[in-house]
C-alpha positions as CSV (number, residue, x, y, z in Angstrom):
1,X,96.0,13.1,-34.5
2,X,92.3,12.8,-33.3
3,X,90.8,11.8,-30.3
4,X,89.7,8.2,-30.4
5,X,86.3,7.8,-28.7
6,X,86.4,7.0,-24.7
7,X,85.1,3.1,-25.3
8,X,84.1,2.8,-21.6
9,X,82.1,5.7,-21.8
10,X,78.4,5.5,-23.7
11,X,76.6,8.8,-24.2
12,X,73.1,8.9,-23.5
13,X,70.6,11.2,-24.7
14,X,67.8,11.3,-22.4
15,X,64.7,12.5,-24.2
16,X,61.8,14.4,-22.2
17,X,58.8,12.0,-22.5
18,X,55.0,13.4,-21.2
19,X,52.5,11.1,-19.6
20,X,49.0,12.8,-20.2
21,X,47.2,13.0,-17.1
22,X,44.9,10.0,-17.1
23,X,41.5,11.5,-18.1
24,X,38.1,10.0,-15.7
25,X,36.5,7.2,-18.0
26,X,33.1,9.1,-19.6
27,X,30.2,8.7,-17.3
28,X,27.7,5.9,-18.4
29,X,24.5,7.6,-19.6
30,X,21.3,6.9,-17.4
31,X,19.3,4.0,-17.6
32,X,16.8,6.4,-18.7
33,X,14.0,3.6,-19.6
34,X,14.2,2.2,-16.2
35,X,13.9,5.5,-14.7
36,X,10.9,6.5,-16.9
37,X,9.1,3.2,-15.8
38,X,9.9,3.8,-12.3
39,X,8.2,7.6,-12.6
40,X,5.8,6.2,-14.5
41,X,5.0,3.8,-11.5
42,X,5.1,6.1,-9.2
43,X,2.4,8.3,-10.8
44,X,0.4,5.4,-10.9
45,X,0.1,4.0,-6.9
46,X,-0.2,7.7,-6.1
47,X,-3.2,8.1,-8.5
48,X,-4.6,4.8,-7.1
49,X,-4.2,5.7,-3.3
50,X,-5.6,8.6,-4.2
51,X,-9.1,7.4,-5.5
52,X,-8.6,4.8,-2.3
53,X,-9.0,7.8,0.0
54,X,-11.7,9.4,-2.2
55,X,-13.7,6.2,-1.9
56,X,-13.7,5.6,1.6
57,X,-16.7,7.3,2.4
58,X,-18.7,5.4,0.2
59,X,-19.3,2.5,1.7
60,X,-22.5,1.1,0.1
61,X,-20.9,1.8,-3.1
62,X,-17.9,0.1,-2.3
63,X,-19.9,-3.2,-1.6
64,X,-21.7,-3.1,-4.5
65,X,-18.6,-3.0,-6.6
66,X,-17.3,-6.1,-4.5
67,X,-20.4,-8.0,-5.2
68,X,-20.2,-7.1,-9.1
69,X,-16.6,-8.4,-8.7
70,X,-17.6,-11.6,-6.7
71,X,-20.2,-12.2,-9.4
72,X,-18.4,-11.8,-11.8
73,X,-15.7,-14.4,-10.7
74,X,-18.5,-17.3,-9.4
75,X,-20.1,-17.1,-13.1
76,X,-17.1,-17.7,-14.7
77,X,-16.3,-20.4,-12.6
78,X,-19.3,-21.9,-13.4
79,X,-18.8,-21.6,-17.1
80,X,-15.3,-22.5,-17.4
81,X,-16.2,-25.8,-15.0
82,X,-12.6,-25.6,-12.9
83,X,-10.6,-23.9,-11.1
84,X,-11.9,-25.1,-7.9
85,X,-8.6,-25.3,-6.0
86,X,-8.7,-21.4,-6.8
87,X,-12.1,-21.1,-5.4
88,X,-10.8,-23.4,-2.5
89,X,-7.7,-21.4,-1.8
90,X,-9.6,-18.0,-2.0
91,X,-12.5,-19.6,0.7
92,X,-9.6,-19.8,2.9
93,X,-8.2,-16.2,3.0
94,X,-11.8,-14.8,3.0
95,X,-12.5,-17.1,6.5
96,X,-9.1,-15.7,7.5
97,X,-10.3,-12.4,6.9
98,X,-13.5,-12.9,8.6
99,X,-12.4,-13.7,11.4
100,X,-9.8,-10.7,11.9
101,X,-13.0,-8.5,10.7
102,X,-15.1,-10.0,13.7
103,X,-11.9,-10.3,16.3
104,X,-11.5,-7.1,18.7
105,X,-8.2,-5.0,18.0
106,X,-7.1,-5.9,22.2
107,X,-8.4,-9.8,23.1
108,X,-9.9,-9.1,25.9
109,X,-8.6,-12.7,27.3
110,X,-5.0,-11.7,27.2
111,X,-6.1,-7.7,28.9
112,X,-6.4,-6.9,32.0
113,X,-8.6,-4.0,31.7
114,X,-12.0,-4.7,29.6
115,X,-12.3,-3.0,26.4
116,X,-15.4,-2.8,26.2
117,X,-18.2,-1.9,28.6
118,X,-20.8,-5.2,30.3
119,X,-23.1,-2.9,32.1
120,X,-25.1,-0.6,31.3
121,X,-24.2,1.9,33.8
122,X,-20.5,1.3,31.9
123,X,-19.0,4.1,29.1
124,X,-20.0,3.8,25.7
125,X,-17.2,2.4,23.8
126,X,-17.3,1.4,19.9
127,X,-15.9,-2.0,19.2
128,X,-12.4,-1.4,17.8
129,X,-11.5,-4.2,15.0
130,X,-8.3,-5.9,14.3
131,X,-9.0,-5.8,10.5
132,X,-10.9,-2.3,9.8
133,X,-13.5,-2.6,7.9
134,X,-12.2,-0.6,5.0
135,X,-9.4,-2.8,5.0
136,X,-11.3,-5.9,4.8
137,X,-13.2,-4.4,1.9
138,X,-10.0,-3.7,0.0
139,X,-8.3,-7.1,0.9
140,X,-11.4,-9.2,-0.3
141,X,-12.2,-7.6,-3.3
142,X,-8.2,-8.0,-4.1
143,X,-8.6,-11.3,-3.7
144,X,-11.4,-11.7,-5.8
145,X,-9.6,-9.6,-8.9
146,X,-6.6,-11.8,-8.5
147,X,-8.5,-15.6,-8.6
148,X,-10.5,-14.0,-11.7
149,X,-7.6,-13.4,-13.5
150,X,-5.9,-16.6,-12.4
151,X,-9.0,-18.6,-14.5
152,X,-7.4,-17.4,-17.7
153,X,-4.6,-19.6,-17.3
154,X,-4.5,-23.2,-17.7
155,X,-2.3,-24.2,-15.4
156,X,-4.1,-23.5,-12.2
157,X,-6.7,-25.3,-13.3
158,X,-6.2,-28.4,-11.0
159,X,-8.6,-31.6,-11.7
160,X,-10.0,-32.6,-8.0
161,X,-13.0,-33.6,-6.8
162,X,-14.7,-30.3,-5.9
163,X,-17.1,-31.9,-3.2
164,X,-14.3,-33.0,-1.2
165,X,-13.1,-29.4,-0.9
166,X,-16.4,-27.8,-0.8
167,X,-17.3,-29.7,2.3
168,X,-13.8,-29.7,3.8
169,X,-14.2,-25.6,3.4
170,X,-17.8,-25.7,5.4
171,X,-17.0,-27.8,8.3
172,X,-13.9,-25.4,8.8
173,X,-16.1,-22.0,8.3
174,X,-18.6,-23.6,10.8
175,X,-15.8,-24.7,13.4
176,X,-13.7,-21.3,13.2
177,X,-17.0,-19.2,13.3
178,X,-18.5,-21.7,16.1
179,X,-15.5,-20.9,18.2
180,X,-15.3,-16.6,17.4
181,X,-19.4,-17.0,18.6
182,X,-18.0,-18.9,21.6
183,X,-15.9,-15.7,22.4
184,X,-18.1,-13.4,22.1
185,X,-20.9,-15.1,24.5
186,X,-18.3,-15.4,26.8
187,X,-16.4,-11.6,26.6
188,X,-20.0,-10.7,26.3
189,X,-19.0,-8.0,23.1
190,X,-21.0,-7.7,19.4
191,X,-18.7,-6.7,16.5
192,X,-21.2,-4.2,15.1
193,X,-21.3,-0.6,16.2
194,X,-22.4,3.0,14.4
195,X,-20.5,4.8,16.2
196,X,-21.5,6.8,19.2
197,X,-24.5,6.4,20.9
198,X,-26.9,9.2,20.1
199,X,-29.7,10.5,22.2
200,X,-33.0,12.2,21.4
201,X,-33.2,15.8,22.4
202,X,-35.5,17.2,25.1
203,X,-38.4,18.4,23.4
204,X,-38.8,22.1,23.8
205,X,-42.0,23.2,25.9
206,X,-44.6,24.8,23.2
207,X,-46.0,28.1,23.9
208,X,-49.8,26.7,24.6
209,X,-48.2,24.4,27.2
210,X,-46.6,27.4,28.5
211,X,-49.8,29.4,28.9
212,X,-51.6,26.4,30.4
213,X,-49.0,26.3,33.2
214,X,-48.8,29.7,34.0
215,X,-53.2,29.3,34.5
């Protein structure tokens, strides 16, 4: 007689399962675009800084090109017949930098110490600007790019009465200028300098006025 089965008992084959190591999710490739652009970028400030430095020197050059530019800009203004809250708003930051370009770097009415010499018996000392004058050149002629290429579009082109601004913009030039003059009278400075006073040197005794003293 067989066995019958043990009913309480329930046999349970356990079977050996693996659970792969969970593999790192594949690295996202580079934006490469972006990256090119910024490189690209890159090369391209360097490149302009570097003809910035080269044409630092040149100042009369430099001016020229800014009056070209400024040209430029006034006739199309005239042409185009608008944009006069453009011309308006770019009078402003050119008095702004005016005044910074005609200020000292130290304001000699919040310095103890003088910075620049009232006497002639005083040390020669350049005048020292707040806003260097290649810096003003730069800034301006910036300025000037920018409101040319702001006439191509339409929506800066503002209808007012240009007049109105025109002399709004002259009786602030003349008060702002009227009160740098003021400060210079009264700290008793110019903002123009070349640089180191030079001096003529002694003229050198020839040989005739040699011979005649030794007679």
């Amino acid at each position: 007689m067989e066995p019958s089965p043990d009913v309480g008992s329930t046999s349970t084959t356990h079977t050996p399962t693996t659970t792969a190591a969970a593999s790192p999710p594949p690295s996202e490739p580079e934006d490469l675009p972006s990256a090119v652009a910024q490189q690209w970028m890159f090369e391209i400030s360097q490149r302009f800084q570097h003809l910035l430095d080269k044409s630092n020197p040149y100042l009369l050059y430099r001016w020229i090109a800014f009056f070209c530019i400024a040209f430029l800009y006034v006739l199309r203004v005239y042409l185009v017949e608008g944009f006069y809250v453009v011309s308006y708003a770019l009078g402003i930051y050119i008095l702004n930098l005016l005044i910074g370009f005609l200020s000292p770097q130290v304001d000699p009415e919040f310095s103890g110490d003088p910075t620049l010499p009232i006497r002639g018996s005083d040390e020669f000392r350049p005048f020292v600007r707040r806003l260097p004058e290649f810096k003003f050149w730069y800034s301006i002629t910036k300025a000037f790019c920018i409101a040319f290429v702001l006439t191509f579009f339409s929506i800066f082109d503002v209808p007012v009465f240009w007049p109105i601004l025109l002399f709004y913009w002259i009786m602030l030039c003349g008060l702002t200028l009227r009160k740098q003059i003021l400060h210079m009278i009264k700290y008793k400075y110019v903002p123009f300098s070349f640089g180191k006073q030079r001096y003529d040197r002694k003229r050198e005794p020839s040989p005739e006025s040699e011979s005649e003293s030794l007679v």
